[in-house]
C-alpha positions in Angstrom: -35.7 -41.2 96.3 -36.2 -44.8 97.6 -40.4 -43.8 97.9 -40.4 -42.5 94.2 -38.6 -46.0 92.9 -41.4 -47.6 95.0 -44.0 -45.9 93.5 -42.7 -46.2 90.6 -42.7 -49.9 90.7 -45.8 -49.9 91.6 -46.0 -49.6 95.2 -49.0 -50.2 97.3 -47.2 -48.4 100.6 -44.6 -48.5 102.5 -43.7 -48.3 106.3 -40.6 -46.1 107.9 -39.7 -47.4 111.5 -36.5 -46.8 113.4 -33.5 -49.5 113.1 -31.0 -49.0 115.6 -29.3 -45.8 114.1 -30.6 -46.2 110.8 -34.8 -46.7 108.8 -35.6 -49.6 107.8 -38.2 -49.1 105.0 -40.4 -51.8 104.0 -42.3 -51.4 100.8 -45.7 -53.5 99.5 -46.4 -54.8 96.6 -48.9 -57.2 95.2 -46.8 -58.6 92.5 -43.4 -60.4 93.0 -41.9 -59.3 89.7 -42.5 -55.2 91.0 -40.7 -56.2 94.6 -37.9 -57.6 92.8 -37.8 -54.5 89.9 -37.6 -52.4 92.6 -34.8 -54.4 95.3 -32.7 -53.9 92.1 -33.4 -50.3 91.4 -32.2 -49.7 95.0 -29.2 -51.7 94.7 -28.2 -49.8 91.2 -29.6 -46.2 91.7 -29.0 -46.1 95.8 -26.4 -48.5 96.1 -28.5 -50.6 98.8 -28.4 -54.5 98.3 -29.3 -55.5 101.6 -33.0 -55.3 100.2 -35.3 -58.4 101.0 -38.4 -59.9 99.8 -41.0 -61.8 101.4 -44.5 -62.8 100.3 -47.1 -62.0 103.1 -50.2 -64.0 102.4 -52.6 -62.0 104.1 -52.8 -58.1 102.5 -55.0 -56.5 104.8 -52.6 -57.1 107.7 -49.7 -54.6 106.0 -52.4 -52.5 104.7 -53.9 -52.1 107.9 -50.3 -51.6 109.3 -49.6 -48.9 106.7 -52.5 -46.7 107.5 -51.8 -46.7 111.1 -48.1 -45.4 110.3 -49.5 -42.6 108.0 -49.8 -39.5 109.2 -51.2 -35.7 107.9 -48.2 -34.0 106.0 -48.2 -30.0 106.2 -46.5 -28.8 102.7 -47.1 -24.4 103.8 -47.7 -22.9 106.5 -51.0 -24.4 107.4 -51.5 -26.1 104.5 -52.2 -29.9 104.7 -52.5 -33.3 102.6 -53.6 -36.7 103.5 -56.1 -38.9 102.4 -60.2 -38.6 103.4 -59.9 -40.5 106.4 -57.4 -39.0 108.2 -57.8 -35.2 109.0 -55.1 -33.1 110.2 -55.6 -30.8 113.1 -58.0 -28.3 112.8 -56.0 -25.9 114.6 -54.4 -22.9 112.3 -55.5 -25.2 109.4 -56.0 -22.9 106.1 -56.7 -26.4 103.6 -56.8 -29.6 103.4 -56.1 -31.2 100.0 -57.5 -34.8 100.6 -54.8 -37.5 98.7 -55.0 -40.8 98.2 -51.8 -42.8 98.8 -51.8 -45.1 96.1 -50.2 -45.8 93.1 -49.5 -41.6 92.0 -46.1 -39.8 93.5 -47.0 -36.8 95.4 -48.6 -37.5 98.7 -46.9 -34.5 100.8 -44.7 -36.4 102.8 -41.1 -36.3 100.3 -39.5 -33.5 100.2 -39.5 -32.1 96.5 -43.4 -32.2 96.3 -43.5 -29.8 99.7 -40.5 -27.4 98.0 -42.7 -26.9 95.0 -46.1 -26.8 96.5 -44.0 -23.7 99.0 -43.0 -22.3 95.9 -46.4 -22.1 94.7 -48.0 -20.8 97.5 -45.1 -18.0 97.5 -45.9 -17.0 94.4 -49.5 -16.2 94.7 -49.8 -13.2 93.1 -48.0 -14.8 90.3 -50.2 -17.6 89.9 -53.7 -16.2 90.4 -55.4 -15.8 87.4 -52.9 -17.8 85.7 -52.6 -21.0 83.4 -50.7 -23.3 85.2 -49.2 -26.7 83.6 -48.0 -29.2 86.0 -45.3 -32.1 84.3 -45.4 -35.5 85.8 -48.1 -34.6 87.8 -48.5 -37.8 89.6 -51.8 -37.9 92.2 -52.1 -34.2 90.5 -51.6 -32.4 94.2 -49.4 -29.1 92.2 -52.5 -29.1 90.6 -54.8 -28.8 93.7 -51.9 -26.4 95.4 -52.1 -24.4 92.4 -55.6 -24.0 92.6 -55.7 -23.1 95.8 -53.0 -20.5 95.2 -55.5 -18.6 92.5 -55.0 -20.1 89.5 -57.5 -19.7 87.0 -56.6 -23.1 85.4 -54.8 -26.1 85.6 -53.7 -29.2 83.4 -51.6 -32.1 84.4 -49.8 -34.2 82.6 -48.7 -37.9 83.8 -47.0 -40.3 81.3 -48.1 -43.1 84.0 -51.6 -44.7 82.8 -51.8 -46.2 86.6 -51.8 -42.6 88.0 -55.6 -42.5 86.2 -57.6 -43.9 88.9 -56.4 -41.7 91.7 -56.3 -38.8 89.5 -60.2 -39.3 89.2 -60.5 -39.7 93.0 -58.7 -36.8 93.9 -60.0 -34.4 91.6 -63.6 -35.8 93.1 -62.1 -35.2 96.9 -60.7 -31.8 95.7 -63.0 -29.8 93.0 -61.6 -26.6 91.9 -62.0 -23.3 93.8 -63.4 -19.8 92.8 -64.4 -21.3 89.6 -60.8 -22.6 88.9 -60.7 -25.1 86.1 -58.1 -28.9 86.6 -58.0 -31.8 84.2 -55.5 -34.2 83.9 -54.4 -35.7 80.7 -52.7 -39.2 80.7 -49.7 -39.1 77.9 -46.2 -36.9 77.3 -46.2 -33.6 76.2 -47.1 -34.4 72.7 -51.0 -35.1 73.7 -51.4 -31.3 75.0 -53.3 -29.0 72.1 -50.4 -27.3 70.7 -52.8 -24.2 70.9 -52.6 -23.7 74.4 -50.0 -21.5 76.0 -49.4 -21.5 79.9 -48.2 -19.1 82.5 -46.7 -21.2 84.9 -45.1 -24.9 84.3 -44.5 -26.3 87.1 -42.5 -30.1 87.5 -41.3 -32.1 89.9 -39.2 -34.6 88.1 -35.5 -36.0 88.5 -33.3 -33.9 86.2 -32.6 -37.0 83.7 -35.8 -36.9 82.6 -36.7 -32.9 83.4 -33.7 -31.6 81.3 -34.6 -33.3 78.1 -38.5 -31.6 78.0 -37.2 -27.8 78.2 -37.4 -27.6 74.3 -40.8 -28.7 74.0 -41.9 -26.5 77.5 -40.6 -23.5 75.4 -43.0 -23.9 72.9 -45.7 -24.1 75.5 -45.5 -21.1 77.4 -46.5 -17.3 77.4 -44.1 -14.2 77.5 -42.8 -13.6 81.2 -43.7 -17.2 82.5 -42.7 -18.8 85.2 -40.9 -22.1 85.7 -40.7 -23.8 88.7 -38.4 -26.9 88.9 -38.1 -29.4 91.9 -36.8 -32.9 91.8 -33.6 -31.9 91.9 -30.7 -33.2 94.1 -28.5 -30.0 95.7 -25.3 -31.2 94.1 -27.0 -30.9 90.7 -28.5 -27.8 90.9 -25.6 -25.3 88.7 -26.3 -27.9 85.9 -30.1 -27.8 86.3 -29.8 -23.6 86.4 -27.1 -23.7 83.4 -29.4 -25.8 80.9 -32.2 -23.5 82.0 -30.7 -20.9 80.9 -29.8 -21.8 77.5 -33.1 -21.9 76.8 -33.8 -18.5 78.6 -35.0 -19.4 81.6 -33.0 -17.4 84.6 -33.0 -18.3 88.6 -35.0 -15.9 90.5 -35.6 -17.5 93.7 -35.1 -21.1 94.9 -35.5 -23.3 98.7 -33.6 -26.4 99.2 -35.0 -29.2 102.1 -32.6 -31.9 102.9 -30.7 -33.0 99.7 -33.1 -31.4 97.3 -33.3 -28.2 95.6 -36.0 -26.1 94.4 -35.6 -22.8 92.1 -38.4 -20.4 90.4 -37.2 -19.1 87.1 -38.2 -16.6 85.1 -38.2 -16.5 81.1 -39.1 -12.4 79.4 
């Protein structure tokens, strides 16, 4: 949670170190104003206020710091992210979906981007083939899992016009497979042809702003589609499920990691 208010306040990095019992997280930013949106995001969404800012003049000292704290995240069963310049072990190794860290959510390392890239991969015989739309797609890596799952096509769709760079670098670092198809579209749901239809939605949002877009996703997708949902904290999960399924979506499968929940519904 405290990485996605980062990003979203426009984060650079961040570094997680032991502090006595407890992580101490610091976070880097190139503008004051973003630092200070996000101490008081912490202290009203985490209920942290011992957050502190500090200007360090030189950037290449944390950025060099930050890259020697990254390391290669496996989301599946060898399956692995990180960016260009750090490989993973080769060992077992089935892919390597090459991320930037910057600006975009979705880097492998949080827990609700590895729950829905699982799902994914689970659902294989699902997806390949398929139309798959990814919500809030962030650095666009449902989109890359996707296509490595089989899917025939994918479009993502980020709200975030500073997700556009790395969007373009990624898709460079990862073109599709098999003659699979990904674009990413910057806007809301509104921008997408209202022609196309899709399989498989997939989105990894916080269920405040997930809950809200079922209406419009309804209009967007095929008979017998599939939804997968992640973002979602455990305890919120029966009220995720219940609005789903006002709007015919039922729970056929889900994973949980930590605090955060996952499920796979179905809609006939």
């Amino acid at each position: 949670m405290a990485a996605a208010i980062g990003y979203g306040c426009g984060m650079g990095g961040c570094v997680e170190e032991p502090f006595g019992r407890d992580i101490k997280l610091t976070f880097y930013f190139t503008q004051k104003n973003e630092a200070e949106s996000a101490a008081a995001s912490f202290a009203e969404v985490l209920s942290v206020d011992n957050s502190t800012i500090e200007f360090v003049p030189n950037n290449q000292d944390w950025n060099a710091k930050w890259r020697e704290s990254m390391e290669p995240a496996q989301i599946a069963d060898g399956v692995w992210v990180s960016p260009t310049w750090l490989e993973p072990p080769k060992e077992g190794r089935r892919a390597w979906l090459k991320i930037e860290p910057k600006m975009a959510f979705g880097t492998g390392h949080h827990e609700t981007t590895r729950l829905a890239a699982k799902m994914l991969i689970d659902k294989s015989e699902a997806i390949t083939g398929k139309s798959i739309l990814d919500i809030g797609t962030g650095s666009g890596i449902l989109c890359f899992v996707a296509d490595y799952a089989g899917a025939k096509s994918c479009l993502g769709v980020e709200i975030d016009e500073d997700c556009r760079e790395n969007l373009e670098e990624n898709l460079r670092d990862n073109p599709p497979r098999n003659g699979g198809d990904i674009e990413f579209l910057i806007g809301t749901l509104g921008a997408v042809d209202t022609s196309r239809k899709f399989d498989v939605v997939v989105m990894n949002m916080l269920s405040t702003e997930s809950i809200p877009l079922l209406a419009q996703i309804c209009k967007m997708i095929k008979k017998e589609s599939i939804l997968i949902w992640s973002g979602i904290l455990a305890d919120e999960k029966d009220e995720v499920i219940t609005a789903a399924k006002q709007f015919g979506f039922n729970l056929s499968n889900s994973q949980t990691e930590n605090e955060w929940w996952c499920g796979a519904f179905s809609c006939s």
